[in-house]
C-alpha positions in Angstrom: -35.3 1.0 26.0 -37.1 4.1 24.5 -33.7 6.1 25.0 -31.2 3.6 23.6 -33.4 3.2 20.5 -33.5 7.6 20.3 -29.7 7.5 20.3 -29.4 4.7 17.7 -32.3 6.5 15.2 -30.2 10.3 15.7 -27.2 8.4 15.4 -28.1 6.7 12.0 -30.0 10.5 10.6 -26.9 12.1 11.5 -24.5 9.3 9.8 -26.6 9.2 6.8 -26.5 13.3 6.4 -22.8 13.3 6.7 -22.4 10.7 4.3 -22.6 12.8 1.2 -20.2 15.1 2.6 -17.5 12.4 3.6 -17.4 10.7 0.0 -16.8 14.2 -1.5 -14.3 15.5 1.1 -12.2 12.4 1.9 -12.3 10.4 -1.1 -10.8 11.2 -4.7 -13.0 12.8 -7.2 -12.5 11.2 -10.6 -10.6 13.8 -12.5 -8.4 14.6 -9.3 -7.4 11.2 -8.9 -6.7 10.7 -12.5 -4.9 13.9 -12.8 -2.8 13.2 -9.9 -2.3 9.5 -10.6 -1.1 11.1 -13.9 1.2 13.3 -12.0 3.0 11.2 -10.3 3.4 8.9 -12.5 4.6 11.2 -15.2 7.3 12.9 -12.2 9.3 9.9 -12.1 9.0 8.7 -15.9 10.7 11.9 -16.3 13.2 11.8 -14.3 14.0 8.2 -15.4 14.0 9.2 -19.4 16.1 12.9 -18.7 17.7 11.7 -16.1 16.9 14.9 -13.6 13.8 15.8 -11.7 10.9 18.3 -13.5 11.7 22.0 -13.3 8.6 24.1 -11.3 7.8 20.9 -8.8 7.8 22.6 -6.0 5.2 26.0 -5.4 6.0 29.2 -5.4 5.5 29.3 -1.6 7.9 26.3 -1.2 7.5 22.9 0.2 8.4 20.7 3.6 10.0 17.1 3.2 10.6 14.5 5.4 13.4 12.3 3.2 13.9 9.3 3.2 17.3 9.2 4.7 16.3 9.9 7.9 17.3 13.4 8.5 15.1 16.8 9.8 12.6 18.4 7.9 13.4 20.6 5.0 12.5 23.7 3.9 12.5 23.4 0.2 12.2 26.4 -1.8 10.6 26.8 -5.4 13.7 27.7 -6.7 15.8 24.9 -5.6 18.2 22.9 -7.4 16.5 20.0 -9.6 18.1 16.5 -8.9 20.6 15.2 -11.9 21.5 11.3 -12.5 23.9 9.6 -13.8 20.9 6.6 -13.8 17.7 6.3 -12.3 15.0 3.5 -12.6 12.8 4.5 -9.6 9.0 3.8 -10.1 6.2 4.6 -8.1 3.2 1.4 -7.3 0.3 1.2 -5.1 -0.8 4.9 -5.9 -3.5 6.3 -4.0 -5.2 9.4 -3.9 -7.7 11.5 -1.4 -9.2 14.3 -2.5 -9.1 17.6 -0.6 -10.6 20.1 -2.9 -11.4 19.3 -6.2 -9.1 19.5 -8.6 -7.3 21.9 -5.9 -5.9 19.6 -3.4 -5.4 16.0 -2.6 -3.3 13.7 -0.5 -1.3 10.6 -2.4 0.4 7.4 -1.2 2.3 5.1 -3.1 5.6 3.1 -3.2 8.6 4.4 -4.9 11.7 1.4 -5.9 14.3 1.1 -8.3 17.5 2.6 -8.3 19.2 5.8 -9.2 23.1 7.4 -8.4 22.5 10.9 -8.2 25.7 13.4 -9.6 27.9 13.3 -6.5 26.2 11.0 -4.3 27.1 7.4 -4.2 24.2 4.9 -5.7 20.9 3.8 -3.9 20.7 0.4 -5.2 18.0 -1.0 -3.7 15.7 2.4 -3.0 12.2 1.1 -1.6 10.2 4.1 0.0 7.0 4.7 1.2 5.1 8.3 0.1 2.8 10.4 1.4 2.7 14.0 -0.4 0.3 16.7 -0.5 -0.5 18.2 -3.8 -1.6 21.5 -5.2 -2.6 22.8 -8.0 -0.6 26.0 -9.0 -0.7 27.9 -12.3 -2.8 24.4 -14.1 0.2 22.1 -12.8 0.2 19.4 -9.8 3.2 20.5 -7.3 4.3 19.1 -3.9 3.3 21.0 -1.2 4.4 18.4 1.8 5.9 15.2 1.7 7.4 12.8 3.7 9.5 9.3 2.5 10.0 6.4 4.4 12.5 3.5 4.0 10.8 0.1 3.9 12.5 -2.1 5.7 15.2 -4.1 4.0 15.4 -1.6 1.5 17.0 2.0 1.3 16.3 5.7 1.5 18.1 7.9 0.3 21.5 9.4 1.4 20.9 13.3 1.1 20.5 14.5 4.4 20.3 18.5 3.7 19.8 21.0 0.4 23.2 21.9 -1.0 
């Protein structure tokens, strides 16, 4: 009896002392969710109102991506062609954000839907993703480091298999 109550009192001390470290390492600070919230949202607002993806999204390093589509992991460099659209009413919802470092790093989930016909491509009408991406902050702005998109089921992913 003496033992089992030992384990339960170190394992309480040592749950209570990691505690403070958890909510500051796996949960979003304030400003870092806000800020990344506010990137995100602001990402695809652009690309809705100018009808092509921000310039500088991805780092200087370069970023992988799972697409939705369904095909391999890409390499994408920083300087690679932005996306144009002829339209594009894709939204994110649900956003979610785990902080990493501090207004250095976080993690964000969210759904993307809407629709969009990219130049050249034929029309995703019903696009319903799931997200997961990996931001940094580079040079004061919010880029995507690693990413990975996921079709819900019943609606679409996208039909780019490979850059151009």
């Amino acid at each position: 009896m003496q033992l089992n109550i030992s384990r339960l009192l170190g394992a309480a001390i040592i749950i209570l002392l990691a505690t403070p470290m958890l909510s500051t390492a796996a949960f979003a600070d304030a400003k870092t969710e806000a800020d990344v919230r506010k990137a995100v949202v602001d990402g695809y607002a652009y690309g809705r109102e100018n009808l092509r993806d921000q310039d500088g999204a991805v780092p200087k390093n370069g970023a992988l991506h799972f697409w939705s589509s369904g095909g391999l992991l890409q390499r994408v460099p920083a300087d690679a062609p932005v996306s144009e659209y002829e339209f594009n009413s894709v939204t994110p919802k649900h956003i979610e954000v785990i902080t990493l470092q501090p207004g250095k790093s976080a993690v964000v989930m969210y759904y993307a839907e809407g629709s969009f016909k990219e130049k050249g491509r034929d029309a995703v009408g019903q696009y319903m993703t799931r997200v997961t991406e990996v931001m940094i902050k580079e040079g004061g702005t919010w880029k995507i480091k690693a990413a990975h998109y996921s079709a819900i089921a019943g609606g679409a992913g996208t039909n780019q298999n490979a850059l151009d």
